[in-house]
One Martini backbone bead per residue (centre of mass of N, CA, C, O) as a GRO file, in nm:
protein
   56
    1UNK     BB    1  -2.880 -13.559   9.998
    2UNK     BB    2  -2.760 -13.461   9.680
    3UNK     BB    3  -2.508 -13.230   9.563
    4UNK     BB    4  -2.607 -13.275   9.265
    5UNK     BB    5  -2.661 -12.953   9.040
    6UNK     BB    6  -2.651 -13.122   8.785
    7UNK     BB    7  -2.791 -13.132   8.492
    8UNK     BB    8  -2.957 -13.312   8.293
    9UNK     BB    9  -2.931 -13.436   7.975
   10UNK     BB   10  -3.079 -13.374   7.685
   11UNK     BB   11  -3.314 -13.528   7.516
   12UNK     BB   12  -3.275 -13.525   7.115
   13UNK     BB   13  -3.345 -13.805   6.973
   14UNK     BB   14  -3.631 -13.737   6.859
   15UNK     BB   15  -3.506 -13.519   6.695
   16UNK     BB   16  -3.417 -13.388   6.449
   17UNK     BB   17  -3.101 -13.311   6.370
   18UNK     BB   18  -3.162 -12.999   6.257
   19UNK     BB   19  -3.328 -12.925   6.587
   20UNK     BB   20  -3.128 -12.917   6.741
   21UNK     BB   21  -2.853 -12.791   6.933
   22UNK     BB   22  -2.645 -12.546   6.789
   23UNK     BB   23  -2.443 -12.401   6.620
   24UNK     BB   24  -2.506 -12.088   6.439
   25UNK     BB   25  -2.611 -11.847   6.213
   26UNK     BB   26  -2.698 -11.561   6.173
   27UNK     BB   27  -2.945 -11.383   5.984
   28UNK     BB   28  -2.844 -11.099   6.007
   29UNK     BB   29  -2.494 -11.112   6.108
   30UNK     BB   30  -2.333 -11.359   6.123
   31UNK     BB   31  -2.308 -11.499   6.414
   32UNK     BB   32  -2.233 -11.729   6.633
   33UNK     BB   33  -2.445 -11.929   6.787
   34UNK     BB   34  -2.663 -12.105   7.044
   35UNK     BB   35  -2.862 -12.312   6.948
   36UNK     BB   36  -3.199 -12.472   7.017
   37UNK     BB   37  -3.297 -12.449   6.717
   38UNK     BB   38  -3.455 -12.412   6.415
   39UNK     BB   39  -3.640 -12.155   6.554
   40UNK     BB   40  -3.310 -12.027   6.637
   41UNK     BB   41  -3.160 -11.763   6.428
   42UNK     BB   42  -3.109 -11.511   6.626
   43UNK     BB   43  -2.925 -11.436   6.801
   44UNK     BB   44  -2.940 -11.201   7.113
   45UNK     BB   45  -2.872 -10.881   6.986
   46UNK     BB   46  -3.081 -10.927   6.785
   47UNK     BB   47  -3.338 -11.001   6.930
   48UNK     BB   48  -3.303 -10.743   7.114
   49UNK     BB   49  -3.349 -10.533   6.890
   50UNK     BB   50  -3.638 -10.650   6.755
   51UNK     BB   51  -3.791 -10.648   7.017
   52UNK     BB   52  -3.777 -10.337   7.099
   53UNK     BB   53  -3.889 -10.225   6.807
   54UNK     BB   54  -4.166 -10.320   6.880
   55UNK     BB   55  -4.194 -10.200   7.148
   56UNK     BB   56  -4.217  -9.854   6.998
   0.00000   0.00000   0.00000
């Protein structure tokens, strides 16, 4: 067995430009963050506010 524990690099080459994991902008902070898709906006310290919030 091969000790490569590296992760074998994801295809997204099916997905549109647009929705591949890029660095982007936060919309609520303006923070750059990586984001894994178009529907991942919001940094990490953001949505961990809003779900806390949430659940109050």
């Amino acid at each position: 067995m091969s000790n490569n524990t590296k992760k074998p690099e994801a295809d997204y080459s099916f997905k549109h430009e647009e929705d591949r994991p890029a660095k982007r902008n936060c919309l609520n902070c303006g923070t750059k963050f990586k984001s894994e898709g178009w529907g991942n906006r919001l940094c990490p310290t953001c949505r961990s506010r809003s779900s806390a919030s949430m659940a109050a």
